[in-house]
Legacy VTK file of the C-alpha trace (Angstrom):
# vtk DataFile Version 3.0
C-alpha trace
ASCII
DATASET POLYDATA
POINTS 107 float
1.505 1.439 0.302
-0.941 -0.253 -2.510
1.021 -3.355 -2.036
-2.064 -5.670 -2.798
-2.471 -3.658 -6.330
0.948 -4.050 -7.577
1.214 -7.722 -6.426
-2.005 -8.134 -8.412
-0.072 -6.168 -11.363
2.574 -8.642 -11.382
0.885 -11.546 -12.799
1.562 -15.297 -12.507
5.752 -15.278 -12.314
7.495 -15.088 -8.782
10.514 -13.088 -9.191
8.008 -10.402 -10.584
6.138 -10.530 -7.674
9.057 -10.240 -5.580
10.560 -7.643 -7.620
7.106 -5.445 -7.613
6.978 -5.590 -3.334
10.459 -4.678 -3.042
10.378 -1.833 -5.548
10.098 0.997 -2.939
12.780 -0.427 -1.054
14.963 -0.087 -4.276
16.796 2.687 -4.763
18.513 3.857 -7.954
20.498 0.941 -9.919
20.749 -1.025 -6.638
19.208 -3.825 -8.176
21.869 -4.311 -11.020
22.813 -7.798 -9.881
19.772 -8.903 -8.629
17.967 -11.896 -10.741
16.563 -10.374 -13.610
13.086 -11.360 -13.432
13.528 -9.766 -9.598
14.814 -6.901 -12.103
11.506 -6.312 -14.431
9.847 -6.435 -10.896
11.144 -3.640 -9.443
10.900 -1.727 -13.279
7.277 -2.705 -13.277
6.752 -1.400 -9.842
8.318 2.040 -11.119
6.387 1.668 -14.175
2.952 1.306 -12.226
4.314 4.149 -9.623
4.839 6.264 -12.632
1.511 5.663 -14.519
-0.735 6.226 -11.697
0.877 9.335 -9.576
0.263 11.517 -13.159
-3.361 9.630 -13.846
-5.974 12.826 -13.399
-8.023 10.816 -11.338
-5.402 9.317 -8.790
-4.118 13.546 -8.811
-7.664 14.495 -8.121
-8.451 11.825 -5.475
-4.940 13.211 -3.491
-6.238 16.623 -3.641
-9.408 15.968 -2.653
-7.597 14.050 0.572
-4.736 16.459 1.201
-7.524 18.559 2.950
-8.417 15.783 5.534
-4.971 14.017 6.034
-2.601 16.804 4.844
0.879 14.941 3.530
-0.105 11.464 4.011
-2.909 12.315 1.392
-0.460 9.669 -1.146
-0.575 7.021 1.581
-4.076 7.087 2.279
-5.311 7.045 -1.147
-2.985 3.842 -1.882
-4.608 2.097 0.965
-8.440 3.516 -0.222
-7.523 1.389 -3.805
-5.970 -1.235 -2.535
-9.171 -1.758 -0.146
-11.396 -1.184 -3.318
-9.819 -3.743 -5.385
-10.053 -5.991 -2.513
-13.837 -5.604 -2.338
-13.998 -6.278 -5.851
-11.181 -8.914 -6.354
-13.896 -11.586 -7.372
-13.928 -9.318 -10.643
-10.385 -9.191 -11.015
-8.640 -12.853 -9.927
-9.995 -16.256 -10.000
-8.329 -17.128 -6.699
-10.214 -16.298 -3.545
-8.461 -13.220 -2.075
-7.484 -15.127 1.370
-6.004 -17.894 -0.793
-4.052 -15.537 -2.583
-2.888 -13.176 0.123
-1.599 -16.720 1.999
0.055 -18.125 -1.248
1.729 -14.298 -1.432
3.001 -14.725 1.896
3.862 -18.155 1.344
6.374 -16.734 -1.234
LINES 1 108
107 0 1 2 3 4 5 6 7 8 9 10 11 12 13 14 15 16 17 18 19 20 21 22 23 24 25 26 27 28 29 30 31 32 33 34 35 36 37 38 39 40 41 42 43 44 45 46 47 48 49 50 51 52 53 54 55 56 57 58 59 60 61 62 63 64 65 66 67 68 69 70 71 72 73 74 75 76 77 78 79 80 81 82 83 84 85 86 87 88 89 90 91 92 93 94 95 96 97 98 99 100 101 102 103 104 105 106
């Protein structure tokens, strides 16, 4: 659900990108023939999944959730830090966040 994160994690090359928004979609080896920069997409995206769901602090934010919103404590939190790092994407990105989300879903 924190697509805006890991389409700001995938830098400046397309297939990436493309390959980091598909990654949940991606199951197992499935992706064996895709192009390979599609390829190191959907790795990163596993590689960002993998990081963050053991941080301490992504762990503590989900179990301070779980109380209020129960199983979709995971979901809710990915939205909360997608919606922080679009508050602060002036910090992060030189593009304007609308000009980026419209050249992401220009790709």
């Amino acid at each position: 659900m924190n697509y805006l994160a890991h389409l700001f994690l995938a830098g400046e090359s397309t297939s990436i990108l493309v390959g980091n928004f598909i990654g949940d979609s991606v199951r197992g080896n499935q992706f064996s023939t895709l192009d390979p920069d599609i390829q190191r997409g959907i790795l990163l995206h596993r590689a960002i999944d993998r990081f963050t769901n053991t941080h301490p602090v992504v762990r503590r934010s989900k179990q301070r959730a779980q109380a209020v919103t129960g199983r979709y404590a995971s979901v809710v939190i990915d939205v909360f830090y997608d919606h922080f790092l679009a508050c602060d994407w002036v910090y992060h990105h030189a593009m304007p966040l609308p000009e980026y989300v419209r050249s992401v879903y220009t790709i």
